[in-house]
N, CA, C and O of each residue as an XYZ file, in Angstrom:
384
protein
N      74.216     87.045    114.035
C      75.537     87.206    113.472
C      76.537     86.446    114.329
O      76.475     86.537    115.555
N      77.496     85.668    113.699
C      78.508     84.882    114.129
C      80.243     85.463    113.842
O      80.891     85.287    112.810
N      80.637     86.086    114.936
C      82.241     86.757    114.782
C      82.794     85.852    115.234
O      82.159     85.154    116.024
N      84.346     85.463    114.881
C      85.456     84.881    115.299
C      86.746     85.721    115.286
O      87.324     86.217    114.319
N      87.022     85.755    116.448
C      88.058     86.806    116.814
C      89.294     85.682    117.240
O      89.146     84.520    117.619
N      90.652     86.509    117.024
C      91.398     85.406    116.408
C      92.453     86.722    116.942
O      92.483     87.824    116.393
N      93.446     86.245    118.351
C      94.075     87.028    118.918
C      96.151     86.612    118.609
O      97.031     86.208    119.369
N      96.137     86.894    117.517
C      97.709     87.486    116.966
C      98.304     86.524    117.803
O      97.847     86.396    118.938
N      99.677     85.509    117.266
C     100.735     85.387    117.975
C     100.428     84.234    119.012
O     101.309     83.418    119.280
N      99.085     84.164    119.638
C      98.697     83.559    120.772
C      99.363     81.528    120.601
O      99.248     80.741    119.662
N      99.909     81.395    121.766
C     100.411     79.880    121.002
C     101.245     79.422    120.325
O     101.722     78.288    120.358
N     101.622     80.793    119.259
C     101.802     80.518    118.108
C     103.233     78.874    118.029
O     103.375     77.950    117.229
N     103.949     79.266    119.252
C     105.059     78.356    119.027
C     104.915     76.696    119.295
O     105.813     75.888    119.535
N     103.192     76.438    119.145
C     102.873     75.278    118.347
C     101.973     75.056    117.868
O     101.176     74.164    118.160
N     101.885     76.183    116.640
C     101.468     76.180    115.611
C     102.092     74.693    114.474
O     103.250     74.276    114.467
N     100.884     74.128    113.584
C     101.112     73.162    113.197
C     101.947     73.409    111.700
O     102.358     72.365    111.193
N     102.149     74.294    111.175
C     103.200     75.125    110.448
C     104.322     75.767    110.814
O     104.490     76.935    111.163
N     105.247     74.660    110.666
C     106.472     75.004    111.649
C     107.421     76.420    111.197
O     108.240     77.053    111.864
N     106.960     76.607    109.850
C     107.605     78.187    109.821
C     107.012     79.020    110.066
O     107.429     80.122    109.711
N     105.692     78.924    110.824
C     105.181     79.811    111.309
C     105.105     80.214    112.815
O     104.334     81.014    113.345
N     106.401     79.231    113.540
C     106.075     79.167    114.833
C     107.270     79.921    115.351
O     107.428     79.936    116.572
N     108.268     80.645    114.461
C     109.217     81.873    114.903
C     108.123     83.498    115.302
O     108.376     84.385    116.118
N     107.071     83.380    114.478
C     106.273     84.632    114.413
C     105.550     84.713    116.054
O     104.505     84.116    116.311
N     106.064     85.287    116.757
C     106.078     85.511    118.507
C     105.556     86.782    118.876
O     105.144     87.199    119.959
N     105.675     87.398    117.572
C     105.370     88.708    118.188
C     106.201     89.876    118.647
O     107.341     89.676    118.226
N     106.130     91.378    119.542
C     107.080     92.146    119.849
C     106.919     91.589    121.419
O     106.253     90.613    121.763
N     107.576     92.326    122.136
C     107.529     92.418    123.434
C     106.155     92.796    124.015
O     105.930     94.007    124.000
N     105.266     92.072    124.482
C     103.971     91.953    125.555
C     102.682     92.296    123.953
O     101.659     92.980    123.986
N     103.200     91.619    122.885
C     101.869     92.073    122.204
C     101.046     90.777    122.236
O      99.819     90.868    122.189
N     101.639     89.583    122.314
C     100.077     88.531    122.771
C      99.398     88.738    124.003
O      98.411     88.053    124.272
N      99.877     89.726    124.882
C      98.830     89.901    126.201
C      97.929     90.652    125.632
O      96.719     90.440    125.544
N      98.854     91.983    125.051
C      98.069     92.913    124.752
C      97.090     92.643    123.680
O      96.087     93.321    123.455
N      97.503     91.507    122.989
C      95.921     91.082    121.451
C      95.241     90.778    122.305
O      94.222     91.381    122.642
N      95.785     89.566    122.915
C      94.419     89.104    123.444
C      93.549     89.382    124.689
O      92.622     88.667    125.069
N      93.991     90.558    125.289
C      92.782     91.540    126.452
C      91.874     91.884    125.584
O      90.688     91.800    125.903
N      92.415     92.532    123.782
C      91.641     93.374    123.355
C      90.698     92.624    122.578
O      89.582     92.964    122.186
N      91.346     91.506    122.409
C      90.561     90.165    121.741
C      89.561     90.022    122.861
O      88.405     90.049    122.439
N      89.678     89.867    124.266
C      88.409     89.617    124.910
C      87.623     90.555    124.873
O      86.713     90.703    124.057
N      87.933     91.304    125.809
C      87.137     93.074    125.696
C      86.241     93.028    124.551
O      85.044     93.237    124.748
N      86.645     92.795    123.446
C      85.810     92.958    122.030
C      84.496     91.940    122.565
O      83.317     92.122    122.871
N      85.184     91.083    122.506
C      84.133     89.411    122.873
C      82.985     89.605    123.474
O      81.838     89.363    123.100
N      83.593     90.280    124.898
C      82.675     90.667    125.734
C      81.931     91.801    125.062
O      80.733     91.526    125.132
N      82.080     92.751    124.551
C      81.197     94.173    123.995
C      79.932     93.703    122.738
O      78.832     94.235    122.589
N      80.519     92.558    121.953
C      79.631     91.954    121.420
C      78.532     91.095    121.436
O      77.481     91.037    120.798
N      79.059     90.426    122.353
C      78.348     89.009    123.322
C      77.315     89.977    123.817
O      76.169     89.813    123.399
N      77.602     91.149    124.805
C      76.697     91.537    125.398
C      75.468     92.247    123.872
O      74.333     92.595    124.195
N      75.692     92.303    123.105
C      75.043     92.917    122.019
C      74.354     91.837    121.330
O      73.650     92.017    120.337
N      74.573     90.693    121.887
C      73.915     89.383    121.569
C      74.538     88.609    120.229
O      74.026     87.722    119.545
N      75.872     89.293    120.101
C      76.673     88.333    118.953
C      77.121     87.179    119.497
O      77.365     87.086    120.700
N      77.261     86.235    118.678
C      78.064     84.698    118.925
C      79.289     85.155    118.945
O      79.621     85.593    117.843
N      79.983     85.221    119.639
C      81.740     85.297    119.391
C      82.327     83.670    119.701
O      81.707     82.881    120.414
N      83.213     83.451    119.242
C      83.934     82.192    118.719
C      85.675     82.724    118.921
O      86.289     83.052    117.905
N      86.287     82.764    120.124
C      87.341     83.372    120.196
C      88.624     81.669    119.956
O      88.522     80.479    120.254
N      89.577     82.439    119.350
C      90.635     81.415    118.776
C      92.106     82.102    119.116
O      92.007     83.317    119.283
N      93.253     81.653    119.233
C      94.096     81.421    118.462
C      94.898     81.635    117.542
O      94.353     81.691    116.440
N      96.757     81.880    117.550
C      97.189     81.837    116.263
C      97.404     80.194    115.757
O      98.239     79.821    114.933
N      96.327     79.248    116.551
C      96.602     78.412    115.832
C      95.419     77.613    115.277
O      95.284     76.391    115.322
N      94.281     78.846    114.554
C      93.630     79.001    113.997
C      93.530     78.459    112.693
O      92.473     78.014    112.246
N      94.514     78.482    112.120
C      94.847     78.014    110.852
C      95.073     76.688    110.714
O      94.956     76.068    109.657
N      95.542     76.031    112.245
C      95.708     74.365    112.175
C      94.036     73.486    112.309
O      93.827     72.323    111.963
N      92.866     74.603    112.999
C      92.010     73.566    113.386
C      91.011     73.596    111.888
O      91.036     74.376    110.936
N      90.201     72.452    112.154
C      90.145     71.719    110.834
C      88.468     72.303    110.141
O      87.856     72.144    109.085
N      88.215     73.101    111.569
C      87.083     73.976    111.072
C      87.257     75.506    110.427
O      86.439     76.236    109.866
N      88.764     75.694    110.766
C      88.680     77.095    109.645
C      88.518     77.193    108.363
O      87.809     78.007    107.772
N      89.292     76.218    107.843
C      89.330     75.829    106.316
C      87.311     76.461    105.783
O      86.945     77.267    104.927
N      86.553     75.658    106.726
C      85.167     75.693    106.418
C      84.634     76.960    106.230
O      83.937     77.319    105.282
N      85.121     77.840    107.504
C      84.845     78.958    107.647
C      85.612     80.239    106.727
O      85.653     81.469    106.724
N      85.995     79.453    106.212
C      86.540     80.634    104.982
C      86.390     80.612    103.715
O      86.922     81.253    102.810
N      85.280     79.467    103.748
C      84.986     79.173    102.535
C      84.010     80.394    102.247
O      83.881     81.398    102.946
N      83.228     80.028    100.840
C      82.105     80.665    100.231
C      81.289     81.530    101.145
O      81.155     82.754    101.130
N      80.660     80.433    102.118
C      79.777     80.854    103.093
C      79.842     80.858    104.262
O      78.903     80.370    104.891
N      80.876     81.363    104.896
C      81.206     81.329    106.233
C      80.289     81.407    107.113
O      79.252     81.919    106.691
N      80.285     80.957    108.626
C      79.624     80.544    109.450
C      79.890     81.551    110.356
O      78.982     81.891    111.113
N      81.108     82.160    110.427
C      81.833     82.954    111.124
C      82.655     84.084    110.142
O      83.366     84.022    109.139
N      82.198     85.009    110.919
C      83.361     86.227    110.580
C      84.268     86.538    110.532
O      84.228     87.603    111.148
N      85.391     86.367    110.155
C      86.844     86.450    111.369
C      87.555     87.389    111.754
O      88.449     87.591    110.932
N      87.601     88.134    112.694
C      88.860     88.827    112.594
C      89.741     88.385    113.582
O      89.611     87.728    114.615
N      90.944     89.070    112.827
C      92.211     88.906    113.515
C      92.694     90.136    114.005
O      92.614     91.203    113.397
N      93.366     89.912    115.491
C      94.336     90.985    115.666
C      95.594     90.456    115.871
O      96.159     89.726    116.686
N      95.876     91.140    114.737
C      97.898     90.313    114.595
C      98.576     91.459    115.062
O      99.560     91.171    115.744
N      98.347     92.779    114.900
C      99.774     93.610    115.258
C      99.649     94.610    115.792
O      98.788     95.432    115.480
N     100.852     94.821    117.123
C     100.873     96.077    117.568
C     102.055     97.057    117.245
O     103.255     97.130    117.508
N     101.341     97.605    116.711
C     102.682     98.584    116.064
C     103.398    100.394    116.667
O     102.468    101.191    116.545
N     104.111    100.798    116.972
C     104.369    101.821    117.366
C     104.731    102.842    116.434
O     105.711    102.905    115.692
N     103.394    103.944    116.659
C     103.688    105.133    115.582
C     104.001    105.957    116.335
O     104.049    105.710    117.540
N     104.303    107.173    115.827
C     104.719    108.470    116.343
C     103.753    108.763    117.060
O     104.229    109.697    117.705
N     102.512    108.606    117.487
C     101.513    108.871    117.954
C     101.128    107.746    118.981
O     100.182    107.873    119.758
N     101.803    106.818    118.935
C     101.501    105.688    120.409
C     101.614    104.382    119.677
O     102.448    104.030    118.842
N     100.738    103.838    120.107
C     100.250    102.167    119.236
C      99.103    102.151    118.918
O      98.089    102.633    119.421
N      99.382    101.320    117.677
C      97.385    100.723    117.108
C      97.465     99.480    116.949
O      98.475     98.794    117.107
N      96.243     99.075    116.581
C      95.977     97.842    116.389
C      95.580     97.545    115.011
O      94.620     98.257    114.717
N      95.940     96.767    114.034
C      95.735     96.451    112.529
C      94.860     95.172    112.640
O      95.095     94.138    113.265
N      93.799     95.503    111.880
C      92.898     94.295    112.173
C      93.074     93.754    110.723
O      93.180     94.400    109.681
N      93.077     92.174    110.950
C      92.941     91.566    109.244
C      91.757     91.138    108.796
O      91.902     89.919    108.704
N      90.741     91.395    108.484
C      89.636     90.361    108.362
C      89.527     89.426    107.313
O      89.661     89.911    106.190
N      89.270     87.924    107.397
C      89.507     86.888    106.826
C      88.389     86.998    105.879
O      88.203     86.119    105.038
């Protein structure tokens, strides 16, 4: 099995979609995607998955297009958001 984990925000302000390069995030949430973006990496890797870690500028390289096709090569998820509930923060995963 082949995952691509894809850590929110990361970069984003050169991203090759220039209206997409205001989207920054809240205060400390690209550290916080992407620890949890590794952490994951690592928990899988050791489980003998391929991880393929990216980027919010994921969407510019010329192999995603591929990977989202029909038959993806890769899995994707994303962690785009940290959000604050009455109960602390979570994490909203998108999968592509």
């Amino acid at each position: 099995m082949k995952v691509c984990l894809q850590s929110g925000h990361l970069n984003i302000k050169t991203n090759c979609d220039t209206a997409l390069r205001g989207s920054t995030g809240a205060g400390g949430e690209v550290q916080i995607n992407e620890a949890v973006r590794n952490a994951t990496a690592e928990i899988l890797e050791e489980s003998g998955i391929q991880v393929k870690k990216v980027d919010a500028n994921f969407n510019c390289d010329s192999t995603s297009a591929d990977e989202q096709n029909n038959e993806p090569e890769y899995r994707t998820v994303a962690f785009i958001k940290l959000a604050k509930l009455s109960t602390g923060s979570a994490f909203f995963l998108n999968f592509l």
